[in-house]
MOPAC internal coordinates of N, CA, C and O (Angstrom, degrees):
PM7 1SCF
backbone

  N    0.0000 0     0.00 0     0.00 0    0    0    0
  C    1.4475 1     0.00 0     0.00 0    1    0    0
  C    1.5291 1   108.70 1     0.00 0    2    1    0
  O    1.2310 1   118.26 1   -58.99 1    3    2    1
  N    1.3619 1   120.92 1   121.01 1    3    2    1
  C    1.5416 1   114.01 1   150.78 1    5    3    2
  C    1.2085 1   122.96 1  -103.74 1    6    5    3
  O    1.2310 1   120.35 1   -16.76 1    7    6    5
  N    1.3129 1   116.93 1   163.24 1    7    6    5
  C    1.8559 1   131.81 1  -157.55 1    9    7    6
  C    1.3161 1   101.56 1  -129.23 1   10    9    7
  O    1.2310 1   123.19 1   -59.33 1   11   10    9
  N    1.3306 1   111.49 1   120.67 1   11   10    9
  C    1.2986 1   115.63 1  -169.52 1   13   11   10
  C    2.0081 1    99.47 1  -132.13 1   14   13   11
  O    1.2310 1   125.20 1   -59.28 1   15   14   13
  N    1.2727 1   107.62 1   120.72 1   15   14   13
  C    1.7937 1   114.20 1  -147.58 1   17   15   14
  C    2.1468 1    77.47 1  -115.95 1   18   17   15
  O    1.2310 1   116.71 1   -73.63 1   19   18   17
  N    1.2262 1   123.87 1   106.37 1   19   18   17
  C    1.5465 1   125.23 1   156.54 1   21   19   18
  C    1.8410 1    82.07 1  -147.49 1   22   21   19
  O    1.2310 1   140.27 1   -17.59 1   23   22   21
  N    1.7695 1    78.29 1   162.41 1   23   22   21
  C    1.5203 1   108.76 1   168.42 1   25   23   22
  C    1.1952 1   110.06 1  -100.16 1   26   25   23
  O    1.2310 1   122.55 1   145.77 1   27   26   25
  N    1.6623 1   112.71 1   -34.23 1   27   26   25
  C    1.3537 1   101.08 1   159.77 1   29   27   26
  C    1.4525 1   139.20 1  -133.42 1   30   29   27
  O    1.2310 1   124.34 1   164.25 1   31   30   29
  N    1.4117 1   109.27 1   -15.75 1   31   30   29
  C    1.2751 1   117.69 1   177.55 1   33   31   30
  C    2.1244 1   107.00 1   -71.25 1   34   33   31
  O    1.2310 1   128.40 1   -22.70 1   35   34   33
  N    1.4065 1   101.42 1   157.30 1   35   34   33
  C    1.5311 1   114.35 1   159.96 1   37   35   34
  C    1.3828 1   112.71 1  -111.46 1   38   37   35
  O    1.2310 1   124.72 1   -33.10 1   39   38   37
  N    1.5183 1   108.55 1   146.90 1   39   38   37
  C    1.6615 1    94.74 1  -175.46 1   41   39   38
  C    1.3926 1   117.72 1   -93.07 1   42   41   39
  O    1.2310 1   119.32 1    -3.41 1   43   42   41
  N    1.0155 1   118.90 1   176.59 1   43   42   41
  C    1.7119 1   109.37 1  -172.26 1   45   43   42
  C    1.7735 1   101.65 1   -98.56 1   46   45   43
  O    1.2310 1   122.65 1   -16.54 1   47   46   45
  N    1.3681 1   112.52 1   163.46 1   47   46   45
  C    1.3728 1   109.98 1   179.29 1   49   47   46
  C    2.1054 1   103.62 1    97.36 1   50   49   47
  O    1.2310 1   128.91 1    -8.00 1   51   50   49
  N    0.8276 1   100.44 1   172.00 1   51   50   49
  C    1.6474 1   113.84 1  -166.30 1   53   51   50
  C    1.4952 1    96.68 1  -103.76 1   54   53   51
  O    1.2310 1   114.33 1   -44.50 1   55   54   53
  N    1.2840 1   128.35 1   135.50 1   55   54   53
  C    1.4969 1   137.30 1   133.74 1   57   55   54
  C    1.0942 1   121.18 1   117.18 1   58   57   55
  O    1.2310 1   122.70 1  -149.37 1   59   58   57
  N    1.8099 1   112.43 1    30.63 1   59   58   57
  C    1.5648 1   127.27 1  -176.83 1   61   59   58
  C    0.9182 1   107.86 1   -97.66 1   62   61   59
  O    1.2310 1   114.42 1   -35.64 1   63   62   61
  N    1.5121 1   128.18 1   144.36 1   63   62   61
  C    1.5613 1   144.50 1   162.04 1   65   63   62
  C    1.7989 1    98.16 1   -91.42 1   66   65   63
  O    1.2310 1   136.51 1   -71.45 1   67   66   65
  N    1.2830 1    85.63 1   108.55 1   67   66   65
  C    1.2934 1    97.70 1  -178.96 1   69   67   66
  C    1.8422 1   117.90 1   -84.93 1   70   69   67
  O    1.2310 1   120.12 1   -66.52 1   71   70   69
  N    0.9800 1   117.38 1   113.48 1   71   70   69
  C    1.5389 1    96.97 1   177.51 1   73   71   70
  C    1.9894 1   115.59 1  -126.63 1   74   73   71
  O    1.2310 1   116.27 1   -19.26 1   75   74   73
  N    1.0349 1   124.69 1   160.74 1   75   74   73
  C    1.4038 1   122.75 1  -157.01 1   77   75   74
  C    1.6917 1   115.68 1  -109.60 1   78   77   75
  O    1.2310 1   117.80 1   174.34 1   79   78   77
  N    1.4551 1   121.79 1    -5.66 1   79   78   77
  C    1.0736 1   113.97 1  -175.88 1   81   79   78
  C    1.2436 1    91.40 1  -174.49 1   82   81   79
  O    1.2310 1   121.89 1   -19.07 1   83   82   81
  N    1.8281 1   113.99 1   160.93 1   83   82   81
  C    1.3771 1   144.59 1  -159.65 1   85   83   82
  C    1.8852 1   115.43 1   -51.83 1   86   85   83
  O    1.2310 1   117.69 1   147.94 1   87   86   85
  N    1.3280 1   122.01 1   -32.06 1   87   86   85
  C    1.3051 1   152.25 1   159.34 1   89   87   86
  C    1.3921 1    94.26 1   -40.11 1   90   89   87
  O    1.2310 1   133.76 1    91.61 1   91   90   89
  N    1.7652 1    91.00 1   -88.39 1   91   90   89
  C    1.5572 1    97.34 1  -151.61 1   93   91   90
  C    1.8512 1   113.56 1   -72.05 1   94   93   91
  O    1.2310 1   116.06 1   177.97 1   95   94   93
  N    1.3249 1   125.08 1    -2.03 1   95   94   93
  C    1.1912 1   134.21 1   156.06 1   97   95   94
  C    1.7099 1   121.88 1   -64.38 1   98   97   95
  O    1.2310 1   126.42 1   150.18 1   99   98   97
  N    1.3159 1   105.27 1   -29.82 1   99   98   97
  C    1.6705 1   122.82 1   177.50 1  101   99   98
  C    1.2674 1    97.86 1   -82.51 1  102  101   99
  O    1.2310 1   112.21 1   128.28 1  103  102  101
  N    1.4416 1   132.31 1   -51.72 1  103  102  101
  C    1.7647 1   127.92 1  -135.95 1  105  103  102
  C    2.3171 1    69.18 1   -99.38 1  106  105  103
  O    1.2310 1   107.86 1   169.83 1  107  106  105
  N    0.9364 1   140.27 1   -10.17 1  107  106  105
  C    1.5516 1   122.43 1  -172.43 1  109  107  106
  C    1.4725 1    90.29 1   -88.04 1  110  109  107
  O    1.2310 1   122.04 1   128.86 1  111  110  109
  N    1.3559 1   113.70 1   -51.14 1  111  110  109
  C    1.2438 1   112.57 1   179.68 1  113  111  110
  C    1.7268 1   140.33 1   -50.28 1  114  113  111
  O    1.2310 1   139.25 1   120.05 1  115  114  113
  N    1.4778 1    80.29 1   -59.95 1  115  114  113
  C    1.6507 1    73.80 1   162.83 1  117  115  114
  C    1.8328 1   123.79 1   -73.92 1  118  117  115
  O    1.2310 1   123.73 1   147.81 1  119  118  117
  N    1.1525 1   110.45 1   -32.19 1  119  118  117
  C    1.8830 1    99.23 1   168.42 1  121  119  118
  C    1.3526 1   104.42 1   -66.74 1  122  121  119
  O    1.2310 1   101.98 1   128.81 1  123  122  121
  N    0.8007 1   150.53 1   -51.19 1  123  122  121
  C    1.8323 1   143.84 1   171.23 1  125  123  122
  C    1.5029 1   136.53 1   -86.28 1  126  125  123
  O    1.2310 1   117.10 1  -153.21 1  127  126  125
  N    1.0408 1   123.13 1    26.79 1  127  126  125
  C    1.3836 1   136.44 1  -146.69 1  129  127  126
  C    1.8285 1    89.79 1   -82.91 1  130  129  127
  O    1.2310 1   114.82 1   176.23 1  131  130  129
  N    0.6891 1   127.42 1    -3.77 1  131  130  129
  C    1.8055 1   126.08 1  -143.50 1  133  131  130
  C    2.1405 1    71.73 1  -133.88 1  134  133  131
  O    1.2310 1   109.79 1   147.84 1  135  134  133
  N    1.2370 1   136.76 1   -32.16 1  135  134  133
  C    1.4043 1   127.68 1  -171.50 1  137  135  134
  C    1.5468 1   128.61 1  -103.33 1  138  137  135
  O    1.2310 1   138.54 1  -172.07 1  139  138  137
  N    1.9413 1    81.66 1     7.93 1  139  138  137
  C    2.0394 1    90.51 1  -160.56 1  141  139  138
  C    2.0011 1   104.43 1   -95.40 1  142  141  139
  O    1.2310 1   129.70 1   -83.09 1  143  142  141
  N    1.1292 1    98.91 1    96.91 1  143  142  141
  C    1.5861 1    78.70 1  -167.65 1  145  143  142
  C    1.8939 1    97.30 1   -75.71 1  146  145  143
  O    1.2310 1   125.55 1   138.33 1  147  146  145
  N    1.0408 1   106.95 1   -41.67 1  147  146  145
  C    1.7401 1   112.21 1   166.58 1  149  147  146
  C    1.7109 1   148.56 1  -103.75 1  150  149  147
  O    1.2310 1   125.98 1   -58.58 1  151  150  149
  N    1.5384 1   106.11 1   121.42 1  151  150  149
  C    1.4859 1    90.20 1  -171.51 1  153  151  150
  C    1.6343 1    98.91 1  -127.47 1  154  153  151
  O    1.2310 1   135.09 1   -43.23 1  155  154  153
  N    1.5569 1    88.42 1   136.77 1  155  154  153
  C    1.9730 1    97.16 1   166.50 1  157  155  154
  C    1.3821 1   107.62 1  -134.23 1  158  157  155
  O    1.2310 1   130.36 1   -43.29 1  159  158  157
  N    1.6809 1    97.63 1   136.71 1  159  158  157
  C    1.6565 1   112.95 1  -168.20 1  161  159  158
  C    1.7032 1    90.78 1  -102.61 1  162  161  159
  O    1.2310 1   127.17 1   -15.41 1  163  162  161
  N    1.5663 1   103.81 1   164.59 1  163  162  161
  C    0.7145 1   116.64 1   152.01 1  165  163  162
  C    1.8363 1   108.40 1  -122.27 1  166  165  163
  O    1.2310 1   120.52 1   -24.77 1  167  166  165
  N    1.5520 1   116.62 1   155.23 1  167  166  165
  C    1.3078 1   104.64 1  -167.87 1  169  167  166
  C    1.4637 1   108.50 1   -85.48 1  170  169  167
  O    1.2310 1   118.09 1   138.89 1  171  170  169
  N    1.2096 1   121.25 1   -41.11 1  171  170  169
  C    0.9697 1   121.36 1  -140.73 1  173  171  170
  C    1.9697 1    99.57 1  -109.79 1  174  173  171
  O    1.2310 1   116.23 1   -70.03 1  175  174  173
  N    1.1366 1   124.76 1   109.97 1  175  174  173
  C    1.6276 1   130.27 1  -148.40 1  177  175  174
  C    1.3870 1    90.81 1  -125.96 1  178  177  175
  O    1.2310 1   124.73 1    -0.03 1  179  178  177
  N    1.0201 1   108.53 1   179.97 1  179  178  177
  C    1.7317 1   125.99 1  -172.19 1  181  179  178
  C    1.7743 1    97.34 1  -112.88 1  182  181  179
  O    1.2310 1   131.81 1  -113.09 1  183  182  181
  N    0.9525 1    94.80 1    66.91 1  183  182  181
  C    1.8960 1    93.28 1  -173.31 1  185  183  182
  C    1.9303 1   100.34 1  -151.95 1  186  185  183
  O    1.2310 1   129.78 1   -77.98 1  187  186  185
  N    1.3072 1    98.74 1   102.02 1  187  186  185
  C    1.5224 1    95.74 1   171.32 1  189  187  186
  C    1.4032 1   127.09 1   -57.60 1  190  189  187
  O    1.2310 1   113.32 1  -175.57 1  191  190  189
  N    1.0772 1   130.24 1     4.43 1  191  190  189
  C    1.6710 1   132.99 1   152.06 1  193  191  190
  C    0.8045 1   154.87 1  -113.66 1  194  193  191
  O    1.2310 1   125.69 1   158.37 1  195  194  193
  N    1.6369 1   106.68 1   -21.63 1  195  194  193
  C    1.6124 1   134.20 1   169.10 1  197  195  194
  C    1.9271 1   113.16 1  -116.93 1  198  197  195
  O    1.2310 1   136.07 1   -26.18 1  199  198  197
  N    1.0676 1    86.49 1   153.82 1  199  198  197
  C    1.6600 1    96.98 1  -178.12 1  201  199  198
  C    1.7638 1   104.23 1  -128.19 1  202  201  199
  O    1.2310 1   124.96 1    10.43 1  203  202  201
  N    1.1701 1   108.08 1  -169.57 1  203  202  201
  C    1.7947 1   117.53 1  -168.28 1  205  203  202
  C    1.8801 1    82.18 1   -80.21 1  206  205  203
  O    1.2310 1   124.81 1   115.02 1  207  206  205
  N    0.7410 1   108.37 1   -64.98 1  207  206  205
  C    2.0976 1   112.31 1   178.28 1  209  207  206
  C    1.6313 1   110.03 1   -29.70 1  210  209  207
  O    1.2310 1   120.38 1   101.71 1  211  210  209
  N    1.2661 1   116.88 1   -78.29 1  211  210  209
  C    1.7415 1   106.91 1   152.74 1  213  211  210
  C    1.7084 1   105.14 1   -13.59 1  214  213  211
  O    1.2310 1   125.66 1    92.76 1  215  214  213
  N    1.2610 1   106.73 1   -87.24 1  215  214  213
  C    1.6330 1   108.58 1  -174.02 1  217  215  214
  C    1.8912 1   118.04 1   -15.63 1  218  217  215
  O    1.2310 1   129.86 1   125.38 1  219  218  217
  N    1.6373 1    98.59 1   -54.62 1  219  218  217
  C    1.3851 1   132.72 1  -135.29 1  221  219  218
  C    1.7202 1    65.74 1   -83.83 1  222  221  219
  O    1.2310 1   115.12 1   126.92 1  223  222  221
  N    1.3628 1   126.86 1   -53.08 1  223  222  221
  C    1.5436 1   115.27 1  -137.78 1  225  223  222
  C    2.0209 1   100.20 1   -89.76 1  226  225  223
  O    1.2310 1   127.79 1   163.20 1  227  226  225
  N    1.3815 1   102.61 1   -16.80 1  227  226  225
  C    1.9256 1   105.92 1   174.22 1  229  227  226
  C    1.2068 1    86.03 1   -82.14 1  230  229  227
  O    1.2310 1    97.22 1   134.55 1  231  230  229
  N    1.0924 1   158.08 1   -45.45 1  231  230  229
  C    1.5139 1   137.76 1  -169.64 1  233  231  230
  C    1.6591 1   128.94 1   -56.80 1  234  233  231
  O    1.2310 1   139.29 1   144.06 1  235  234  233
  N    1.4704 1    80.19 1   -35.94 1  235  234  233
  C    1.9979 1   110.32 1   173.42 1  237  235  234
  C    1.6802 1    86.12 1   -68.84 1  238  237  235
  O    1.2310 1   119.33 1   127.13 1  239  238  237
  N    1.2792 1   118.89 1   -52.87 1  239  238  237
  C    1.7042 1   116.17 1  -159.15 1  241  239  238
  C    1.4962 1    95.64 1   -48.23 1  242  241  239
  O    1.2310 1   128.92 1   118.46 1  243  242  241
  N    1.5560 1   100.42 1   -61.54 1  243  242  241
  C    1.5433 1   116.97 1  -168.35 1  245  243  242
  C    2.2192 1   111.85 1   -40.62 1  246  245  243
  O    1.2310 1   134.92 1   141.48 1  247  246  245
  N    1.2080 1    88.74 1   -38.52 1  247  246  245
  C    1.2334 1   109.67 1  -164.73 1  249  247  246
  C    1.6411 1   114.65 1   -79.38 1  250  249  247
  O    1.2310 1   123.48 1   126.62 1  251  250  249
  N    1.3692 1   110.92 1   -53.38 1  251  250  249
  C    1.6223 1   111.67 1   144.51 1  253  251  250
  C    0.9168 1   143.07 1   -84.16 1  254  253  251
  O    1.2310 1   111.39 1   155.44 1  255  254  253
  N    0.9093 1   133.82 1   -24.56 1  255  254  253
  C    1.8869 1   135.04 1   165.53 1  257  255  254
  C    1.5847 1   121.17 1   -91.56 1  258  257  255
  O    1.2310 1   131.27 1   153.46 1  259  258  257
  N    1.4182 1    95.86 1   -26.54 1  259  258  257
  C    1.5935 1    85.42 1   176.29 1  261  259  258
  C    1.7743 1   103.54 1  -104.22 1  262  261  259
  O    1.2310 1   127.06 1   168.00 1  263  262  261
  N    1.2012 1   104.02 1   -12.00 1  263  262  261
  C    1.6296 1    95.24 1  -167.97 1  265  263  262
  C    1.6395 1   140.32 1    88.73 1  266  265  263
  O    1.2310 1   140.03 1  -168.09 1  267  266  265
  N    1.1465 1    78.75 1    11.91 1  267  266  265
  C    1.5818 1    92.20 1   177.46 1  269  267  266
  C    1.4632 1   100.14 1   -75.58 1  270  269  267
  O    1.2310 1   130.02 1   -27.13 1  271  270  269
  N    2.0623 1    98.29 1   152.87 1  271  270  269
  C    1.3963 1    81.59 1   148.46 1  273  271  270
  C    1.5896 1   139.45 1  -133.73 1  274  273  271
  O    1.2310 1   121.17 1    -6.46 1  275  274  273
  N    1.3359 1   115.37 1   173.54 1  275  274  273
  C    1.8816 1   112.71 1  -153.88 1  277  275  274
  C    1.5241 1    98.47 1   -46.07 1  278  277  275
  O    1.2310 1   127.26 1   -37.79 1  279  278  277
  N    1.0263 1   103.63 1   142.21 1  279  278  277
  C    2.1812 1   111.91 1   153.14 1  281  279  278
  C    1.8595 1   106.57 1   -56.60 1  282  281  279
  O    1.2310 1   125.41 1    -9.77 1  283  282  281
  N    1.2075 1   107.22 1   170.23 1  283  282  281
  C    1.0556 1   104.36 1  -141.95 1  285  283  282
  C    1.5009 1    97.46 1   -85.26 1  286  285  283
  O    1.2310 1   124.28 1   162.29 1  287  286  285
  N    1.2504 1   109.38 1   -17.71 1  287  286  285
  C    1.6993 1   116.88 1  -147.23 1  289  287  286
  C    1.9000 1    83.45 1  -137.84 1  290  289  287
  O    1.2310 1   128.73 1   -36.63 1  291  290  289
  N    1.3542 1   100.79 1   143.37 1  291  290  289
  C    1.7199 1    93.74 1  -165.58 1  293  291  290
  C    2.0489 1    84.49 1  -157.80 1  294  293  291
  O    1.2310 1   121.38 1   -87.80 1  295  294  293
  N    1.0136 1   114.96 1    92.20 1  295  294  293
  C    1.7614 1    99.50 1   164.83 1  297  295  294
  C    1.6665 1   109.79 1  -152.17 1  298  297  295
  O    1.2310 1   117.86 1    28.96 1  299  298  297
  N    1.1017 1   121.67 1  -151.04 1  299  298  297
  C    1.6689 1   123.39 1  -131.71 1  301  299  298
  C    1.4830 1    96.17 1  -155.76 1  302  301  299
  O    1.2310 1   112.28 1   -79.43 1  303  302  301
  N    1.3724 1   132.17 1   100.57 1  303  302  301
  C    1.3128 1   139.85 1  -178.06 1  305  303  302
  C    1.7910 1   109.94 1  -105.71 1  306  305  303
  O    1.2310 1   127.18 1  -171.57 1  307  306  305
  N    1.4366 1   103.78 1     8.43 1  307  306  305
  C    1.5759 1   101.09 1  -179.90 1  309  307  306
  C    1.4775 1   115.37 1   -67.87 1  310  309  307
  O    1.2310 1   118.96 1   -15.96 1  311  310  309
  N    1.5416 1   119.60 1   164.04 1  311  310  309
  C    1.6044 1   114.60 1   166.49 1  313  311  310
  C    1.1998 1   121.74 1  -105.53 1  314  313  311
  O    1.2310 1   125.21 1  -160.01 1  315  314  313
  N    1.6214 1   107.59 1    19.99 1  315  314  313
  C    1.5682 1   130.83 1   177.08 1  317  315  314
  C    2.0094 1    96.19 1   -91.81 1  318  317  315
  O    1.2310 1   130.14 1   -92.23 1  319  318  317
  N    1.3139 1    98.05 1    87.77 1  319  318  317
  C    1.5137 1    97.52 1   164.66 1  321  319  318
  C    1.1775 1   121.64 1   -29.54 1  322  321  319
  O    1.2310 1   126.81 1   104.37 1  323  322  321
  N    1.3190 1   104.51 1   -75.63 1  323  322  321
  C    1.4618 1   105.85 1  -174.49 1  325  323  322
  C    1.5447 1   124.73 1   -64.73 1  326  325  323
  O    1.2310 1   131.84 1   142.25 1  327  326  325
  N    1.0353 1    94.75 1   -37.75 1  327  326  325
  C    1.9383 1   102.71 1   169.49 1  329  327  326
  C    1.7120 1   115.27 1   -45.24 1  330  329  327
  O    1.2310 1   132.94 1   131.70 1  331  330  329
  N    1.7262 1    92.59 1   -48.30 1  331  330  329
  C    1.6191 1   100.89 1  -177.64 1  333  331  330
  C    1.6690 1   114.25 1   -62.31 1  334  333  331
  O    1.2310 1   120.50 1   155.26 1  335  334  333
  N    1.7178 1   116.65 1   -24.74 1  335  334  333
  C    1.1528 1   120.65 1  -151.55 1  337  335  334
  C    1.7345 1    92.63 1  -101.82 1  338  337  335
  O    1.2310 1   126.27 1   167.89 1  339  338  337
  N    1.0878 1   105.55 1   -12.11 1  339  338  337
  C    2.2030 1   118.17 1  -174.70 1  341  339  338
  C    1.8849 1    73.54 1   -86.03 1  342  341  339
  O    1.2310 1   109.38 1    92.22 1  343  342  341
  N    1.1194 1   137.51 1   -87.78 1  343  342  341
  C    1.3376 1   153.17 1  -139.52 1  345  343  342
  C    2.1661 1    93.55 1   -76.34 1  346  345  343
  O    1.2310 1   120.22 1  -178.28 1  347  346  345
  N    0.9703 1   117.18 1     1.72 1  347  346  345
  C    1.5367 1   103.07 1   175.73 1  349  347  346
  C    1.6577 1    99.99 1  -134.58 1  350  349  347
  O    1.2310 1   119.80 1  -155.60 1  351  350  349
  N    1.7491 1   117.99 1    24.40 1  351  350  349
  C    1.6988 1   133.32 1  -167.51 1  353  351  350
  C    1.4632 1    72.33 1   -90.94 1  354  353  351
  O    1.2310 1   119.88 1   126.77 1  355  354  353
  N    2.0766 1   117.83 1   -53.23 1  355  354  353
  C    1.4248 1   112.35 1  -138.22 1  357  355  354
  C    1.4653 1    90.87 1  -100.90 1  358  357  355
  O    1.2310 1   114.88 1   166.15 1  359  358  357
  N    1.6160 1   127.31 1   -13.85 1  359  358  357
  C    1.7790 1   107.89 1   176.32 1  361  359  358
  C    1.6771 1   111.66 1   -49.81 1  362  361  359
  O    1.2310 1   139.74 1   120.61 1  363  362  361
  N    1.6730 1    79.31 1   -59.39 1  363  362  361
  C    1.6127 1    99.68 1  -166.46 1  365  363  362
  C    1.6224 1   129.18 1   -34.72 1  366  365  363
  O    1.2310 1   119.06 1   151.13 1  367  366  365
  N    1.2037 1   119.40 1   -28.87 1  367  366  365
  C    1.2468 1   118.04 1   178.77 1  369  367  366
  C    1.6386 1   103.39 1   -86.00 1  370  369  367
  O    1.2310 1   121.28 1  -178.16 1  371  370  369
  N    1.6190 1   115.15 1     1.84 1  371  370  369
  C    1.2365 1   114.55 1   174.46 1  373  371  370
  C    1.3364 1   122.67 1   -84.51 1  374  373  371
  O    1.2310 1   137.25 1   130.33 1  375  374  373
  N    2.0288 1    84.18 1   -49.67 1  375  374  373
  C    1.9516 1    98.08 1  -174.40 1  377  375  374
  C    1.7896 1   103.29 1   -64.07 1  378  377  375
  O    1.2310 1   120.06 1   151.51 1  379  378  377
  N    1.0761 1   117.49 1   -28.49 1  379  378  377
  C    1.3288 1   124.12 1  -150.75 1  381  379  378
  C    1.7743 1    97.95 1   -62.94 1  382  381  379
  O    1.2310 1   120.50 1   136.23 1  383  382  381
  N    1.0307 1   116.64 1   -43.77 1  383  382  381
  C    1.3415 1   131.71 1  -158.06 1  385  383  382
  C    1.8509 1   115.90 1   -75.57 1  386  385  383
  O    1.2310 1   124.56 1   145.27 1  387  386  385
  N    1.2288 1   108.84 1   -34.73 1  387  386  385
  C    1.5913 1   150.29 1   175.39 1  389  387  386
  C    1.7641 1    99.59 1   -72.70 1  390  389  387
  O    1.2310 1   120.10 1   180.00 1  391  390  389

């Protein structure tokens, strides 16, 4: 399964679970967390409290405290530079390892 987190864009290519806001990126995650081999955030969402970084940083939670481990493929398709570069601080110590 890959997870693909925009408010508005779709990604190109076949076989994304597309989801639109901070919720429904969490509630995919936790029922499939064990099926996601890929996730791409976007940072910047239509949600006055959470951003794709939120996303980026429960995954880290998931990943250190609970022990899970990362999907295989973990990066940042936003056009918020800096958002992408806050949200690819916490991939990176993922992809790096893989």
């Amino acid at each position: 399964m890959k997870l693909w987190l925009d408010d508005i864009r779709t990604p190109r290519g076949n076989g994304w679970t597309v989801v639109r806001s901070y919720n429904d990126a969490i509630a995919t995650i936790d029922a499939f967390y064990d099926k996601i081999e890929e996730i791409s955030l976007d940072h910047d969402i239509n949600d006055e409290t959470h951003t794709g970084y939120d996303v980026a940083k429960y995954i880290e939670f998931l990943v250190e405290v609970k022990g899970y481990t990362p999907p295989k493929k973990l990066w940042c398709h936003s056009a918020n530079p800096v958002g992408c570069k806050n949200i690819n601080a916490v991939f990176n110590k993922y992809n790096k390892e893989k």
